[in-house]
C-alpha positions as CSV (number, residue, x, y, z in Angstrom):
1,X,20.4,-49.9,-26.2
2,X,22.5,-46.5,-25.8
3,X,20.0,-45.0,-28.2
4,X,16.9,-46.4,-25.9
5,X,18.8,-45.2,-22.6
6,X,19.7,-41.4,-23.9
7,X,15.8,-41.5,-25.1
8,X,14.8,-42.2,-21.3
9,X,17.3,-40.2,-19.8
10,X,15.2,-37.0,-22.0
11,X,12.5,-37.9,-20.8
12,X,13.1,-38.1,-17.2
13,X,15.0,-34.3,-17.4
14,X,11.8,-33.5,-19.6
15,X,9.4,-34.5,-16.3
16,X,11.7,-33.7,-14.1
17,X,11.5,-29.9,-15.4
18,X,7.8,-29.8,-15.7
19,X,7.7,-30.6,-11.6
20,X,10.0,-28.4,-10.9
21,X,7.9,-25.7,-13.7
22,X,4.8,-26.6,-11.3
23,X,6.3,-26.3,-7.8
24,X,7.6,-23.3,-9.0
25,X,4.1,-21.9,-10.3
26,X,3.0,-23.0,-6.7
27,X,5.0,-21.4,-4.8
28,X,4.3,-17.9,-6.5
29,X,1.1,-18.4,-5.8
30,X,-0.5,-14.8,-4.2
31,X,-0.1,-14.6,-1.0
32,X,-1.0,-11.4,0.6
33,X,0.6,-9.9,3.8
34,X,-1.4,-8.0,6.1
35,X,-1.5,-4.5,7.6
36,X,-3.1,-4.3,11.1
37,X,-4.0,-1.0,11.6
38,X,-5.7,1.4,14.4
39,X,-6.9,5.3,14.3
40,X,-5.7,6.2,17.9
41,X,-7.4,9.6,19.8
42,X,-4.9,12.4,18.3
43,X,-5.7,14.8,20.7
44,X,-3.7,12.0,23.6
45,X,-1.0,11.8,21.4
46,X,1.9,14.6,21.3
47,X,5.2,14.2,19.9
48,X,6.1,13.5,23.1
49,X,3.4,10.9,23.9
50,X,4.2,9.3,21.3
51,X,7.8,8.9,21.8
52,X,7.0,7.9,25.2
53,X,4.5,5.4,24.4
54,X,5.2,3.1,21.6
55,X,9.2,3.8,22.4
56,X,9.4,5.6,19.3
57,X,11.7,7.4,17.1
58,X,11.2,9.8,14.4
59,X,11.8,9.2,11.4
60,X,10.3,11.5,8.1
61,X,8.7,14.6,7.8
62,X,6.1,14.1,4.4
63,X,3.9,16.0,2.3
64,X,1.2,13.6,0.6
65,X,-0.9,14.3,-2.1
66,X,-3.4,12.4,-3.9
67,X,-4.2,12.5,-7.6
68,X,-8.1,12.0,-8.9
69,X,-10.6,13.7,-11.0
70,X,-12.8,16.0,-9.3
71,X,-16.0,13.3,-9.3
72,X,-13.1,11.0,-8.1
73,X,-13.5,8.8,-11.1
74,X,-10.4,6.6,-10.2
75,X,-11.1,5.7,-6.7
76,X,-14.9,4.4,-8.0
77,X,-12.8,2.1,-10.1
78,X,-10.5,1.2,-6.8
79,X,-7.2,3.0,-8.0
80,X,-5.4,5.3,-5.8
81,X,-2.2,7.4,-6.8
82,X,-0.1,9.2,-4.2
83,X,2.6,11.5,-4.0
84,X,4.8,11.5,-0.7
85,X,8.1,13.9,-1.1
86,X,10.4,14.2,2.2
87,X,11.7,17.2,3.7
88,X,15.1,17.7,3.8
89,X,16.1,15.3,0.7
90,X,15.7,14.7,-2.7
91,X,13.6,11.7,-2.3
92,X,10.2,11.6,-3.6
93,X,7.5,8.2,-4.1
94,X,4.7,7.7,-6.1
95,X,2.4,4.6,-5.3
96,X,0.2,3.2,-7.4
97,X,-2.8,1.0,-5.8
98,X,-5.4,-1.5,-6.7
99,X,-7.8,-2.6,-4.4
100,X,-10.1,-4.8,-4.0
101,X,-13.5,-3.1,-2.0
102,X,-16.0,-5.1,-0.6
103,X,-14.8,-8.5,-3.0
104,X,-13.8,-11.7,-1.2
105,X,-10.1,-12.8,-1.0
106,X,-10.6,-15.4,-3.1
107,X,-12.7,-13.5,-5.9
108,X,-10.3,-10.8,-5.7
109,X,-7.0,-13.3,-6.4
110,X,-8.8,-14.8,-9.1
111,X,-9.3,-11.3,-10.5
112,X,-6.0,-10.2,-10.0
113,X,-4.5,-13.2,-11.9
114,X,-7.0,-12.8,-15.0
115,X,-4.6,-9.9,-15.0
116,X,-1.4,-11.5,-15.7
117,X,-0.3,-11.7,-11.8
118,X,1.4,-14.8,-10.3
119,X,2.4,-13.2,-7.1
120,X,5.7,-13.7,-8.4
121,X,6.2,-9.9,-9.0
122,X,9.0,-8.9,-6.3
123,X,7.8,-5.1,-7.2
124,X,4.9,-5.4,-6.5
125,X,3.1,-5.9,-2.8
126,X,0.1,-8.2,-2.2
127,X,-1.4,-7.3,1.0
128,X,-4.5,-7.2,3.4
129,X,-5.4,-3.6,4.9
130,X,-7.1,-4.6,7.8
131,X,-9.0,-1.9,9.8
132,X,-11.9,-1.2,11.6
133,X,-13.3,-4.7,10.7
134,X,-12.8,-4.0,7.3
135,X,-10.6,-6.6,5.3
136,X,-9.0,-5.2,1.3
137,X,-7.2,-7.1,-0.5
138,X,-4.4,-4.4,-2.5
139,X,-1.9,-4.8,-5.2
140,X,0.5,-1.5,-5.0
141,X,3.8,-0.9,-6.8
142,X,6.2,1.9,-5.4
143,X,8.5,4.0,-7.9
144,X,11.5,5.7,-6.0
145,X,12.2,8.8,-7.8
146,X,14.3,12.2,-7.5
147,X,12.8,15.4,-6.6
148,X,12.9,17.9,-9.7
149,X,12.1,22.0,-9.7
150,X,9.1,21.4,-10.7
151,X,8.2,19.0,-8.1
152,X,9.8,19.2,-4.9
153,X,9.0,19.4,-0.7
154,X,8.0,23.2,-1.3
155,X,6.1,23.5,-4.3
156,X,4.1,20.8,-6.4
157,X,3.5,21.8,-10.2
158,X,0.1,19.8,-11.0
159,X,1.2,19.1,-14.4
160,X,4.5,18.3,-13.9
161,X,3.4,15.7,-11.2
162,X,1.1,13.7,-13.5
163,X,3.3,13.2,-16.4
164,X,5.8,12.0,-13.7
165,X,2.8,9.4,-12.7
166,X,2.4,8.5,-16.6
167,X,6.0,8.2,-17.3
168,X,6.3,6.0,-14.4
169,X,2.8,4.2,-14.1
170,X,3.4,0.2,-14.1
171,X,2.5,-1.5,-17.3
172,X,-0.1,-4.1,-15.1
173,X,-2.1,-0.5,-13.9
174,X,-1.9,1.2,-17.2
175,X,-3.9,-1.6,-19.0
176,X,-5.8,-2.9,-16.1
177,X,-8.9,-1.4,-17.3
178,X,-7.8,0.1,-20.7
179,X,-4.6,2.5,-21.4
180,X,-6.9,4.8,-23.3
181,X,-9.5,5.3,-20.2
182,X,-6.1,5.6,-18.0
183,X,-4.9,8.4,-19.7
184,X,-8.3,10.4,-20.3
185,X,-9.1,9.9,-16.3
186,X,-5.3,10.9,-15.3
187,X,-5.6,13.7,-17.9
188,X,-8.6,15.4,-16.0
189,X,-7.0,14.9,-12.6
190,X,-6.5,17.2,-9.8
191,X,-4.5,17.2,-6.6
192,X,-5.9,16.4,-3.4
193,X,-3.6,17.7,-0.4
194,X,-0.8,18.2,0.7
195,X,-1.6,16.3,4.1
196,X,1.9,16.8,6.0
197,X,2.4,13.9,8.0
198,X,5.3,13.1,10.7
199,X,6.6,9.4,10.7
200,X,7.6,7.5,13.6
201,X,8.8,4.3,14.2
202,X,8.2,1.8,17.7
203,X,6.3,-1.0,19.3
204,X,3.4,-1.9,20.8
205,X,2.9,-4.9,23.3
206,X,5.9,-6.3,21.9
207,X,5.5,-6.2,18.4
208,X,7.1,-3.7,15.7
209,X,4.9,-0.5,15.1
210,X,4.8,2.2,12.8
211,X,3.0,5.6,13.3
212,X,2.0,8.2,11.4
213,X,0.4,11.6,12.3
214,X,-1.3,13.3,9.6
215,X,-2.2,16.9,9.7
216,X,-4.8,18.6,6.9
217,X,-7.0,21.0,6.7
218,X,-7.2,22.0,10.6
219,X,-7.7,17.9,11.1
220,X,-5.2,16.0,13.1
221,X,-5.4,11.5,12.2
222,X,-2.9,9.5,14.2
223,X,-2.5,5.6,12.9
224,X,-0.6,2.8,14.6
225,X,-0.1,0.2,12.4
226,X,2.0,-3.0,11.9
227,X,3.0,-5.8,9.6
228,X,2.5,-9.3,9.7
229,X,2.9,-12.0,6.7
230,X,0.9,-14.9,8.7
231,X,-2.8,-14.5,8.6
232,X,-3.6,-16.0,11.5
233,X,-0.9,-14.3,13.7
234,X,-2.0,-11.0,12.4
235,X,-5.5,-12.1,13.3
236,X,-4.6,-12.3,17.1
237,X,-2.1,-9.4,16.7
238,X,-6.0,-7.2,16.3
239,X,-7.7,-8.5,18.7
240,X,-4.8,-7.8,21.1
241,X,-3.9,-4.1,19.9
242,X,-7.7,-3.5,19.8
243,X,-8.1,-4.7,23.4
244,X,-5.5,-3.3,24.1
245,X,-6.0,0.4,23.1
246,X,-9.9,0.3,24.2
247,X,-8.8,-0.5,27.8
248,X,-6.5,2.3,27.6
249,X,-8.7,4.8,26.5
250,X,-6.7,5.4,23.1
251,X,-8.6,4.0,20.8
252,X,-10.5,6.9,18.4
253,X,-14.3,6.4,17.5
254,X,-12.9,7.9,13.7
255,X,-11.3,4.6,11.6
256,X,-11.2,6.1,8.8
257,X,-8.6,5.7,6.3
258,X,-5.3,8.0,5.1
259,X,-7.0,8.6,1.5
260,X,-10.7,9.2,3.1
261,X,-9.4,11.5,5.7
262,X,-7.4,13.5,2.6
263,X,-10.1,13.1,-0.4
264,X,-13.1,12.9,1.3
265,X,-12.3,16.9,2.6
């Protein structure tokens, strides 16, 4: 009987653990926040303007450069590297993106998780870029790293910048197509930029905004943008910001995004 009863009480712990195992797998399941975002007309918005409209306060002065071949062989595969380094500190970032153009959300999940993703990866960020009617699904990573003398605010050794992206490049992108092409395409890149870019952070009708004016090549972009983890909420957050800015006259005709306005130069 006591032999029986310690059998059962295995297999209940054993049944037991595989629910918990698949509520576990459930919730880890990817699901992708969304970034809402608008081009507004730059030549409206001074420092000043901007302060004054979106109640804003400044936050980082950047220099952004991007890193491709010169036939752009990684952004035809959907990969995007880039450099921000901040003035005044020792604080540099390199993201590395994967996105997902013109592919349904649900093709581009399934995708994603032939690749080993759960969207239990707390360093990594699953999320919609939503602009100009255009809806990408993205997988980025962010590496936090320190400024060197080779790659610093004030100058930016080409060289020296890409073995910093190998050194640091997430195991997930390395192999998502193969680590060979990865390191052949990475080994003929070149920079695109610097786009310096002033950082500001606000609101607009009522909800958290970030703005960012970019400045390159005599051009001038200013987005307003804002995040929002429920679809359907960030749904109704465009429609409003969109109705919004049209009515106001803000609103630019150029939607265009950050990399396009920097690579497509």
């Amino acid at each position: 009987m006591k032999k029986w009863t310690v059998n059962f009480s295995l297999i209940v712990i054993v049944f037991v653990s595989i629910i918990g195992f698949g509520s576990t797998q459930a919730k880890a399941a990817i699901e992708p926040g969304n970034e809402v975002k608008f081009n507004i007309k730059s030549e409206l918005f001074t420092e000043s303007d901007i302060l004054n409209v979106f109640q804003a306060t400044k936050k980082d002065e950047v220099k952004i450069y991007f890193f491709d071949t010169a036939n752009r062989a990684f952004l035809k595969e959907d990969y995007i590297h880039r450099l921000r380094i901040y003035k005044g500190s020792n604080k540099m970032d390199i993201t590395y993106k994967k996105r997902f153009s013109n592919t349904p959300l649900d093709e581009a999940i399934a995708i994603t998780e032939s690749h080993g993703f759960t969207g239990a990866e707390s360093n990594y960020k699953f999320e919609m870029d939503i602009k100009d009617d255009n809806r990408t699904f993205t997988i980025s990573r962010k590496e936090s790293l320190k400024t060197t003398s080779k790659v610093s605010y004030d100058e930016v050794d080409t060289n020296a910048a890409k073995k910093l992206i190998l050194e640091n490049v997430p195991k997930k992108i390395l192999n998502w197509d193969s680590e060979a092409w990865y390191q052949n395409t990475l080994s003929q890149a070149v920079v695109y930029g610097p786009a310096n870019a002033t950082t500001y952070k606000g609101s607009f009708v009522g909800y958290a905004a970030d703005i960012e004016v970019w400045q390159y090549q005599g051009e001038t972009m200013v987005e307003l943008s804002t995040k929002e983890d429920d679809a359907l909420k960030a749904a109704e957050i465009e429609k409003e910001w969109r109705d919004r800015l049209e009515s106001a006259g803000y609103l630019s005709e150029d939607q265009r995004g950050k990399t396009a306005f920097v690579m497509d130069k």
